[in-house]
C-alpha positions in Angstrom: 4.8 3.9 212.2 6.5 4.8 208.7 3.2 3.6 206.6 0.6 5.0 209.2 1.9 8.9 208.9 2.4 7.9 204.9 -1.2 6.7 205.0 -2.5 10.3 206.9 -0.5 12.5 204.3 -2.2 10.8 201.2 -5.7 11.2 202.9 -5.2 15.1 203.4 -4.0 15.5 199.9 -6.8 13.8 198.8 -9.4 16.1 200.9 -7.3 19.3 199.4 -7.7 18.2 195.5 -11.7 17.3 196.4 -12.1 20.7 197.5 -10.2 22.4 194.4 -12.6 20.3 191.9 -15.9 21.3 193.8 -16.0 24.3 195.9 -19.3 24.0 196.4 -19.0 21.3 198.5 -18.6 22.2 202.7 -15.4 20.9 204.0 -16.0 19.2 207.1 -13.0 18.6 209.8 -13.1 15.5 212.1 -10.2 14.4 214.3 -9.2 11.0 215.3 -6.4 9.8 218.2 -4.7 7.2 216.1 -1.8 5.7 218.4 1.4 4.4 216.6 4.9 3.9 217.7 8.2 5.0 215.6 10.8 2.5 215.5 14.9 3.4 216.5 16.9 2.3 213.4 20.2 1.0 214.3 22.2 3.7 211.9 25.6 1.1 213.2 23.9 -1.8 211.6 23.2 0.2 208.4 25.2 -0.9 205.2 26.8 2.2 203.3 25.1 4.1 200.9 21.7 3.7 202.8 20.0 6.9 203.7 20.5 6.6 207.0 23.7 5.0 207.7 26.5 6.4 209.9 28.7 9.0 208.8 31.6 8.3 211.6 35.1 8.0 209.7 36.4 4.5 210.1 38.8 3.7 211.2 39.6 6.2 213.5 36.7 6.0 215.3 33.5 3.7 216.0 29.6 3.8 215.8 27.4 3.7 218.7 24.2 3.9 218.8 21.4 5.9 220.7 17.9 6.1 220.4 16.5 8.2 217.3 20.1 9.3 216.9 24.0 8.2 216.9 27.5 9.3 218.1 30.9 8.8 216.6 33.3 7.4 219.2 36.9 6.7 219.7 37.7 3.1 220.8 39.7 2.4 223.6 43.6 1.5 222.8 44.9 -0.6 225.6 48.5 0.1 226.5 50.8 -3.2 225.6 53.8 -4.1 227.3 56.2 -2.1 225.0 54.0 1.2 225.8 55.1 4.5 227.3 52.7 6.4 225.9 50.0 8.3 227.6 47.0 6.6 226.9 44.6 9.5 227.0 46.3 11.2 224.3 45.3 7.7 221.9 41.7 8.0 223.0 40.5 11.3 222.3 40.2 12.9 218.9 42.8 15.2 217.7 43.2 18.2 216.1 43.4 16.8 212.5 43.8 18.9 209.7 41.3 17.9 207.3 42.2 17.9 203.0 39.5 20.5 203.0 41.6 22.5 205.3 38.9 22.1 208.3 40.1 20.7 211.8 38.2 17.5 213.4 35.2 18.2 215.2 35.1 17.6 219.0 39.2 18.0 219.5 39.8 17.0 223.0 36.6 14.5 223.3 36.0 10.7 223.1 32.9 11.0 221.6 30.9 13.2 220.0 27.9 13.0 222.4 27.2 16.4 223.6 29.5 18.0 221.4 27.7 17.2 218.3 23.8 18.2 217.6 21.3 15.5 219.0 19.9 14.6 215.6 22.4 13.4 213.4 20.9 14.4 210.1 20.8 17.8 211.0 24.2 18.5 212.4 25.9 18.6 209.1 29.4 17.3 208.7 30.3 17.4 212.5 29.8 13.5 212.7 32.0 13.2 209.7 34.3 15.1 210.8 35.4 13.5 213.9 39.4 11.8 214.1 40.8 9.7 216.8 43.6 8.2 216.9 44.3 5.4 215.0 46.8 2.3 216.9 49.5 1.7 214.1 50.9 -0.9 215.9 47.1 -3.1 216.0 47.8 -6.6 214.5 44.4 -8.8 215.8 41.0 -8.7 213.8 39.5 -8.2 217.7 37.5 -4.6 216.4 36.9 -2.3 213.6 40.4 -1.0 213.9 42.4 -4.3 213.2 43.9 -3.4 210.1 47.6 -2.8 211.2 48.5 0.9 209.9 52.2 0.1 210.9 55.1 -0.3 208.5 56.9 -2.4 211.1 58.7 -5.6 209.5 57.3 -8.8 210.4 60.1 -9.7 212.6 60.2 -5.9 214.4 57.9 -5.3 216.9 55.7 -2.2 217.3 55.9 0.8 219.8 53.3 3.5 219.8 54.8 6.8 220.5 53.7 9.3 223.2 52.3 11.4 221.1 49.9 10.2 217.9 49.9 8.8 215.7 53.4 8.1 216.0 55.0 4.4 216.4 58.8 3.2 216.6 59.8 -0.4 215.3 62.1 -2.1 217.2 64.1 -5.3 215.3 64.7 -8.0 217.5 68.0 -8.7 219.3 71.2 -10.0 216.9 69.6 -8.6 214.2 70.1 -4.7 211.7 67.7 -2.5 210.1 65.7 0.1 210.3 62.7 -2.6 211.1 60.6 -1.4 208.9 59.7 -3.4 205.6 61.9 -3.5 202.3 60.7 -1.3 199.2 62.6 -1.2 196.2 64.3 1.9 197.2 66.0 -0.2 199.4 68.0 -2.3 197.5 70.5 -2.3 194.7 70.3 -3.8 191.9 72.7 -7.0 190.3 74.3 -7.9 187.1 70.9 -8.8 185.9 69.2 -5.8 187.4 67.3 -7.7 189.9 66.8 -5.8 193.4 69.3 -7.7 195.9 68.4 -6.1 199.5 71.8 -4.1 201.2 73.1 -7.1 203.7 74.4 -5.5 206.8 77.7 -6.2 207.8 79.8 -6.6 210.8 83.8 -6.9 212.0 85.0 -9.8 214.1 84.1 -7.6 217.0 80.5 -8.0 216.2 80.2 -4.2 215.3 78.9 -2.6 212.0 81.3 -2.0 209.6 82.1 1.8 208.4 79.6 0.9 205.3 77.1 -0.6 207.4 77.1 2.6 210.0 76.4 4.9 206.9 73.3 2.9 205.1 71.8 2.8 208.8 72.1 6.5 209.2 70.7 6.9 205.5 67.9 4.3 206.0 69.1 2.5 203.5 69.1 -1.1 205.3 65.4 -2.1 205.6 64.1 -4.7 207.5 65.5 -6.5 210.3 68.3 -8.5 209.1 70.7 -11.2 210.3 74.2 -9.2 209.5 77.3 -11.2 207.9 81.0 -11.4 209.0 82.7 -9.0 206.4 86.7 -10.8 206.5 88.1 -7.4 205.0 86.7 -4.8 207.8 90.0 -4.9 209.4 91.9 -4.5 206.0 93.0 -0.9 205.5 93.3 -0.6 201.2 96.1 2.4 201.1 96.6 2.3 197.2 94.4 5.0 195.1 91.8 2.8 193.6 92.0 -0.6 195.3 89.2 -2.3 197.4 89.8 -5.3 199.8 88.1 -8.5 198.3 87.7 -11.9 199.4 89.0 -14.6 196.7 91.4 -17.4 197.2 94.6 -17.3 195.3 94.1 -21.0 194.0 91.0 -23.6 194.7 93.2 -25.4 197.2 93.4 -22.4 199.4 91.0 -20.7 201.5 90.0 -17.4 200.5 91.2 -14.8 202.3 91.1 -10.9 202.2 93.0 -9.1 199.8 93.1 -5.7 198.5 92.6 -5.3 194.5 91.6 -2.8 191.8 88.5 -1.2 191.9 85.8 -2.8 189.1 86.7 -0.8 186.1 90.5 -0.5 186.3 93.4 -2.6 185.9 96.7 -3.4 187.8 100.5 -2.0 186.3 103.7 -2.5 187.9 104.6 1.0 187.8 101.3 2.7 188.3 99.0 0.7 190.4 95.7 0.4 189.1 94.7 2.7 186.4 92.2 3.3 184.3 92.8 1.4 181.2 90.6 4.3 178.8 92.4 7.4 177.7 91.2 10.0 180.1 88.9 13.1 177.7 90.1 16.4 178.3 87.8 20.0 178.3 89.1 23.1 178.1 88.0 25.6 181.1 86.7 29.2 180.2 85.3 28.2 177.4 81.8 29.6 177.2 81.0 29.5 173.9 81.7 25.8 173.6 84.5 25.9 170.5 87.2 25.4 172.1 88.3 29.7 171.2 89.5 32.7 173.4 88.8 36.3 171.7 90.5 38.9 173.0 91.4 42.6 171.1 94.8 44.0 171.3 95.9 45.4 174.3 95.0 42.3 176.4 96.9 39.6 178.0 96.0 35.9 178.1 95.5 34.4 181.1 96.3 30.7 181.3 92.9 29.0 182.0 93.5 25.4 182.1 91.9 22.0 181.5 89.5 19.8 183.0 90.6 15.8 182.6 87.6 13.9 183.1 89.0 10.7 184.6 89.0 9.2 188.1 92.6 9.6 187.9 92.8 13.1 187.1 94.8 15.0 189.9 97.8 12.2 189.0 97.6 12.9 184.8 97.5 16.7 185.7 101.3 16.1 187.0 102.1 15.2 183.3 100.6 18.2 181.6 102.7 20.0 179.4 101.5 22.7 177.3 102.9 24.6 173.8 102.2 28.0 173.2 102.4 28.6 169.2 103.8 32.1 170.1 104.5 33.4 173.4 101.5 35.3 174.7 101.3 34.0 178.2 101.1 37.0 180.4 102.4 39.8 177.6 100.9 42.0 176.2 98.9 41.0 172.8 99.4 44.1 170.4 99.2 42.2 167.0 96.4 41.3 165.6 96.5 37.1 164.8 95.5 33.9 165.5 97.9 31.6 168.0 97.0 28.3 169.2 97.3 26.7 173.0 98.1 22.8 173.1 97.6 20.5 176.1 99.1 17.5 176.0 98.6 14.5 179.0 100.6 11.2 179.1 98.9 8.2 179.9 101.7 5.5 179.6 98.9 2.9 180.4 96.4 3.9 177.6 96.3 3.3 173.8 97.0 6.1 172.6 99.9 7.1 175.5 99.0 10.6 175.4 96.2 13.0 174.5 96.0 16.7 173.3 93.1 19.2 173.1 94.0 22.4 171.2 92.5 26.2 172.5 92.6 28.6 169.6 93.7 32.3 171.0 92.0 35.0 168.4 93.7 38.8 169.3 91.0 40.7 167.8 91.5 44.6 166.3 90.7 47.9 168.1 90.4 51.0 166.8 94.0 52.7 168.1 92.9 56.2 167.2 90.2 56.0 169.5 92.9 55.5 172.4 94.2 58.8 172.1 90.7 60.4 172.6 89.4 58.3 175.0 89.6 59.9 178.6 89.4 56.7 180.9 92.6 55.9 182.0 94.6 53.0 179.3 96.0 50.2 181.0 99.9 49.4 180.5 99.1 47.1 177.2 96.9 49.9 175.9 99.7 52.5 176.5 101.5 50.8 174.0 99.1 50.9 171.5 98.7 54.9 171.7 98.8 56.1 167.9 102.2 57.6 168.0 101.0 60.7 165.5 102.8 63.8 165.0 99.7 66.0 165.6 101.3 68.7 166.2 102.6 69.1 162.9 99.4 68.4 161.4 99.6 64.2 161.3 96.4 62.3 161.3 95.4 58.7 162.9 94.0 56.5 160.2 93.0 53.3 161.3 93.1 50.0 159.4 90.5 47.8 158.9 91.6 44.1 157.6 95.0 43.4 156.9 95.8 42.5 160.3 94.3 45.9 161.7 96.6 48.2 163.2 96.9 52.5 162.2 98.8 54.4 160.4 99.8 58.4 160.4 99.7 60.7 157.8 100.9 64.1 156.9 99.1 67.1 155.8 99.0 68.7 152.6 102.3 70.7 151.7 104.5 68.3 154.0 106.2 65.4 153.9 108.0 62.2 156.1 106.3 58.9 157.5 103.8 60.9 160.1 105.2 59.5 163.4 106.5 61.5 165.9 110.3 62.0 166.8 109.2 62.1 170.1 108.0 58.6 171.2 106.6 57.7 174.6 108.3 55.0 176.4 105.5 52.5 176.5 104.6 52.6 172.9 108.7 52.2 171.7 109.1 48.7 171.6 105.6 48.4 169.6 107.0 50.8 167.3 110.4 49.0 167.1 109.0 45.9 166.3 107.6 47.6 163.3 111.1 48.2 161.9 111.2 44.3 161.9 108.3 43.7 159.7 104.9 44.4 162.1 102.3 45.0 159.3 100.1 46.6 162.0 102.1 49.9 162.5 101.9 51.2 158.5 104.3 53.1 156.8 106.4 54.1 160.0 110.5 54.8 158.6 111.8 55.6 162.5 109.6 58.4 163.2 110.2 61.2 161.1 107.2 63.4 161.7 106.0 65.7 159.1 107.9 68.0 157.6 107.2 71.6 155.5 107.9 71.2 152.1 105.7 73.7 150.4 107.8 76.3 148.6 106.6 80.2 149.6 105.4 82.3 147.1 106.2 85.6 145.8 104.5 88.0 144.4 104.7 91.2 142.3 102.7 93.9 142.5 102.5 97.5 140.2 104.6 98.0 136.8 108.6 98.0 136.4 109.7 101.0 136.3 111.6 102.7 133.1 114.4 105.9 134.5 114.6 108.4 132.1 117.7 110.1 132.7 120.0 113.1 131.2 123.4 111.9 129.6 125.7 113.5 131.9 123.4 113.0 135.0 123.5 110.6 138.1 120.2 108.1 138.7 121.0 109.4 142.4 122.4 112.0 144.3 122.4 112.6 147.7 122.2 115.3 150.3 123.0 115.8 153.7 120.8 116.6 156.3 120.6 120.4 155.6 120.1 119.7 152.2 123.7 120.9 151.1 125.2 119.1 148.5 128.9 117.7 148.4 130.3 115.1 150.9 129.9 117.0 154.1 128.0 115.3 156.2 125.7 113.2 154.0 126.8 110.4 151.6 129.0 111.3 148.3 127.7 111.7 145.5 127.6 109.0 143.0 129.3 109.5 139.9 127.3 109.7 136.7 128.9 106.3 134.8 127.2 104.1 132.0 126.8 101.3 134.7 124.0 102.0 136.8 124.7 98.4 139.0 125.6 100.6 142.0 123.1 103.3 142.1 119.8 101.0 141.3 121.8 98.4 144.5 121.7 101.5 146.7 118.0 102.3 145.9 117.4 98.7 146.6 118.5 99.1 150.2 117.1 102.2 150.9 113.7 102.5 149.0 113.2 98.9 147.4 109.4 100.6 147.0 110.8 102.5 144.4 111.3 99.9 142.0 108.2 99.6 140.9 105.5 102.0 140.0 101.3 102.2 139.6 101.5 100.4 142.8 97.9 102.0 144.1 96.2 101.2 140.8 97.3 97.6 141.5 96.3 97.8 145.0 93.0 98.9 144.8 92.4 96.1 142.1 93.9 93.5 144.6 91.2 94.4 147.3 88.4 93.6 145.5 89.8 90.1 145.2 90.7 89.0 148.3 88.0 88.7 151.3 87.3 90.2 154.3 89.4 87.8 156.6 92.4 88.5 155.3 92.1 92.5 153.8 94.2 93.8 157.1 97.0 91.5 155.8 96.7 91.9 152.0 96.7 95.8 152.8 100.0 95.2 154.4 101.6 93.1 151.5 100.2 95.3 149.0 102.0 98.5 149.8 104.9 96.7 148.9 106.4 95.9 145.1 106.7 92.1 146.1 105.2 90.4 148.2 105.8 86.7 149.7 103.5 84.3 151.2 103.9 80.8 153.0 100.5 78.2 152.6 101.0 75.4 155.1 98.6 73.0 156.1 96.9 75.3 158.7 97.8 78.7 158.0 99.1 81.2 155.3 101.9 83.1 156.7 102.9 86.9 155.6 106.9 86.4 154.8 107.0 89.8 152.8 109.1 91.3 156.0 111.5 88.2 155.3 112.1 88.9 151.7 115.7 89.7 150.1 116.8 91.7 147.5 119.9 91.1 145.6 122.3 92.7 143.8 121.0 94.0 140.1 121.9 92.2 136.8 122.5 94.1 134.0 121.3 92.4 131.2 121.0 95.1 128.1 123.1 98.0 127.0 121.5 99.5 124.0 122.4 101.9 121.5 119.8 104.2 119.5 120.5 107.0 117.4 117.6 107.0 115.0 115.2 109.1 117.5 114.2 112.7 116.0 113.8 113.8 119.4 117.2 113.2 120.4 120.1 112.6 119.6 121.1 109.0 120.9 119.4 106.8 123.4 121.0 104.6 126.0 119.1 102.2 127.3 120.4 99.6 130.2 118.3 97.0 131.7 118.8 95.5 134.8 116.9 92.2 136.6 116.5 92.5 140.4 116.0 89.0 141.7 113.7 88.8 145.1 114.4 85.6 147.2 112.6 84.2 150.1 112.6 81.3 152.9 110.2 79.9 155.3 111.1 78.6 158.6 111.3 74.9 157.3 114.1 76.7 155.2 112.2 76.1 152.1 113.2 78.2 149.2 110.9 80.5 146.8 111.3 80.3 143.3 113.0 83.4 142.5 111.1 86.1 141.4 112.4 89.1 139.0 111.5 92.7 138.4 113.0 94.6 135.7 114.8 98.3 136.1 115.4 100.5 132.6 117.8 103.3 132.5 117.5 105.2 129.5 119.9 107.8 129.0 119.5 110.5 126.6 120.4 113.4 124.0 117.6 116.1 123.1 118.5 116.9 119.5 116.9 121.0 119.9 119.8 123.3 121.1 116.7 125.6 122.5 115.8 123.6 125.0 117.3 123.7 128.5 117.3 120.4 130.6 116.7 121.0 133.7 116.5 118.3 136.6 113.4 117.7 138.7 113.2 115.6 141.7 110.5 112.8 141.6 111.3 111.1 144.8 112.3 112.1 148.2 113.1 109.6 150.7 114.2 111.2 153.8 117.2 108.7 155.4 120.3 109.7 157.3 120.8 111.5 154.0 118.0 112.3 151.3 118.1 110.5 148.2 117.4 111.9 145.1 116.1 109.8 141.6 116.4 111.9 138.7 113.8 112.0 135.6 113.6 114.6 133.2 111.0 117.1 132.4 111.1 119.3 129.2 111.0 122.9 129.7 110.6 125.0 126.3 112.3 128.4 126.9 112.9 131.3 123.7 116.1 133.6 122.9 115.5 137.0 123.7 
């Protein structure tokens, strides 16, 4: 039937070409009733890779053929013996996920005869795509499904479970394993690293031994095995690293069950069996991996440890001593410096009989002047470190870099003493002791004896000294009482008019020190233009005065002109002149006044000195009348009078 509709095809091609090449030529149409019969092909039969072969998936399920078509189908499993299944379930297809993430076509259905389209080159992949169940436990070459997909042992037998495609193997009476067959993962491997399969093992009871129990529940004894007597089962091994062992004690005994050391260790009399290697030690905390602790100054060490790598570590641990090459083991680390840790282990057993690692401690600086301004609150240790300053008079925090770190404190400009205060706060004392023995880290600290004023005040004169001219047989002074009458009434006596002037210029000096000095304005205005704005109120003060004293400290200047004292005049020239035309002799006396002053520190001024000349004189002219005018009025209790002289020209009548 193939070759007859080829056979047609080629004719009508044939006609259409004809009628291409000469369209002049009339088509003419006849039809014939050819009979012909099309064959069924047996797609079953058909070898793979033909064009027309089956697509069912083998081996889950089975060809059958139909005429001009095919369906896939599942075979029929026939319950054995050993069977609880449901049979129904292990002849239908299931609902496989397929690697292409499809389900199987026709879940539910033996076959995929109505489920599937009619014409199996048309349907696409539903043929191909059918699953059934496939009997795991099949061991006969009866059908296309022979090919047992069990991993049963030869000596288990094989149970399909109620629900595919699961199966359960079953080892045969008298016999252990998991029943199904050895892989390499089951075994272990000898002296010569050849696989030797785990041999089960039972007590004289006939039950698994403790070792046997746990490779069952870990799958780990395959097969189905014959299991063997194990002699030491009932032998409880109490001593840390001993197992029991079969071996006779001679070759004319029989062997019997003992209990020995572990493979790898070795029998003492006073230790039991030990580990002949020495055991290697590893520092805990140590995350940098050399064997080093930093911490900075004002924290404690903490005692971290060891590790002891050994099977017989907790018993070592009992012999671990360690050395601390200074104490720092909780205390508070406030030097900077290096200390080391040692751990030492005995191991009487070993060669060498003990073993040591060494942690190196680094107590790293901090910048203590930063303590005092930081406003989190310090811990104890910290407390200790506080830069113990004298700020308030005027010290400063310096800290030290190198050198072993730590701070020192000094003073201010004008002052003097080691910078610490007097003053101490408990928690910083015994840091600040230990520096009296030699701590480098506290610098230049002689018991705390804060900073102290040193800077001398100074004094100052302002305006000219002043020269007294004065008559021979006058006073300097006189005084008056309040209602300006002379005499001792009410007011002070007069002073008598001597050579020695000591006592009048001392009384001036405590009633009008002003007047010993004179152009004091001129001066003033010429000490304005000096000084700036800041401080004119003050330098106005001062500059009414003849001296006046200052005190520069380190974070002021203080006015101590109030503060100043006068003392007592020292005559220092008494002079003689009788060669003036004028008059006839000149007396002229000279007198220092010293001006002292002190700061609160009780610092001294250097003394400063004005000079006060008397001259007393003699006018050579009989004509002319001396008469006394008053320069100066103070008004006191009493008013005080300084004389001078004026020269008054009067003629005879």
């Amino acid at each position: 039937s193939e070759s007859e509709s080829s056979q047609t095809s080629n004719t009508n091609k044939q006609q259409q070409q004809q009628q291409l090449q000469h369209p002049e030529l009339e088509l003419v149409t006849e039809c014939w009733e050819v009979p012909f019969v099309i064959h069924d092909v047996n797609e079953c039969e058909l070898p793979r890779g033909h064009e027309m072969a089956h697509q069912c998936h083998q081996p889950s399920s089975i060809c059958v053929n139909a005429v001009g078509t095919y369906h896939c189908q599942c075979a029929h499993i026939i319950a054995n013996d050993n069977d609880n299944t449901n049979n129904n379930a292990w002849n239908v297809a299931m609902g496989i996920v397929l690697p292409d993430g499809s389900t199987s076509s026709c879940a539910g259905r033996n076959t995929t005869e109505g489920c599937c389209n009619r014409d199996a080159f048309a349907d696409g992949h539903c043929r191909a795509n059918f699953r059934c169940p496939v009997d795991p436990c099949a061991h006969d070459n009866t059908n296309t499904r022979s090919m047992s997909m069990s991993n049963c042992d030869a000596l288990a037998s094989c149970t399909r479970d109620a629900i595919p495609p699961g199966y359960t193997c079953h080892c045969p009476p008298n016999t252990i394993g998991t029943g199904h067959k050895c892989s390499s993962s089951s075994s272990n491997k000898n002296e010569q690293n050849k696989e030797v399969l785990r041999v089960p093992k039972i007590r004289t009871d006939g039950t698994p031994t403790q070792e046997t129990l746990r490779q069952m529940v870990n799958h780990q004894i395959c097969g189905c095995q014959t299991p063997i007597l194990d002699p030491c089962s009932d032998i409880v091994c109490s001593e840390p690293h001993t197992v029991c062992t079969v071996a006779a004690v001679d070759h004319h005994q029989e062997p019997m069950p003992q209990c020995t050391c572990i493979e790898g260790y070795v029998s003492t009399e006073t230790h039991g069996c030990v580990d002949p290697s020495p055991p290697k030690l590893a520092l805990l905390c140590n995350d940098h991996g050399d064997n080093t602790t930093r911490l900075k100054q004002g924290q404690t060490y903490t005692e971290c440890l060891i590790a002891i790598q050994d099977d017989n570590a907790e018993d070592i641990m009992r012999s671990l001593k360690i050395e601390y090459s200074h104490p720092i083991l909780h205390t508070c680390l406030l030097d900077v410096g290096e200390y080391e840790v040692r751990y030492t282990v005995r191991t009487p057993w070993t060669t060498p009989s003990s073993v040591s690692i060494v942690r190196k401690v680094l107590v790293e600086d901090i910048d203590e002047c930063a303590l005092s301004l930081s406003s989190a609150p310090l811990n104890k240790c910290e407390q200790m470190l506080v830069p113990q300053c004298a700020v308030d008079e005027g010290a400063t925090c310096r800290n030290v870099i190198g050198g072993g770190g730590g701070y020192s404190c000094e003073c201010p400009k004008y002052t003097t003493g080691d910078g610490y205060s007097k003053n101490i706060i408990a928690a910083a004392d015994h840091h600040l002791s230990s520096a009296n023995k030699g701590n480098n880290n506290i610098k230049g600290y002689r018991g705390g004896t804060g900073c102290v004023d040193v800077g001398k005040p100074i004094l100052q004169k302002h305006g000219d000294d002043v020269v007294w001219d004065v008559p021979r047989h006058a006073p300097l002074i006189e005084t008056t009482n309040n209602n300006g009458n002379g005499g001792d009434g009410d007011g002070y006596p007069l002073v008598p008019s001597t050579r020695n002037y000591t006592a009048e210029i001392g009384y001036i000096v405590q009633h009008n020190p002003n007047a010993l000095c004179t152009n004091l304005n001129t001066n003033t205005n010429n000490n304005n233009k000096k000084n700036n704005k800041k401080n004119n109120k003050n330098n106005n003060k001062q500059q009414q005065q003849c001296v006046t004293a200052v005190d520069v400290t380190y974070n002021d200047t203080i006015d101590l002109t109030s503060d100043i004292v006068i003392g007592t005049p020292i005559p220092l020239i008494h002079h003689n002149n009788n060669n003036n035309k004028q008059y006839n002799n000149i007396n002229t006396h000279t007198y220092q006044i010293p001006y002292n002053v002190r700061d609160k520190a009780g610092n001294a001024a250097e003394t400063l000195y004005r000079n006060v000349v008397v001259r007393r004189k003699l006018w050579r002219n009989n004509n002319i009348m001396l008469h006394v005018v008053v320069l100066l009025t103070i008004t006191l209790t009493t008013s005080v009078v300084i004389r001078g002289v004026t020269i008054v020209q009067q003629q005879q009548q």
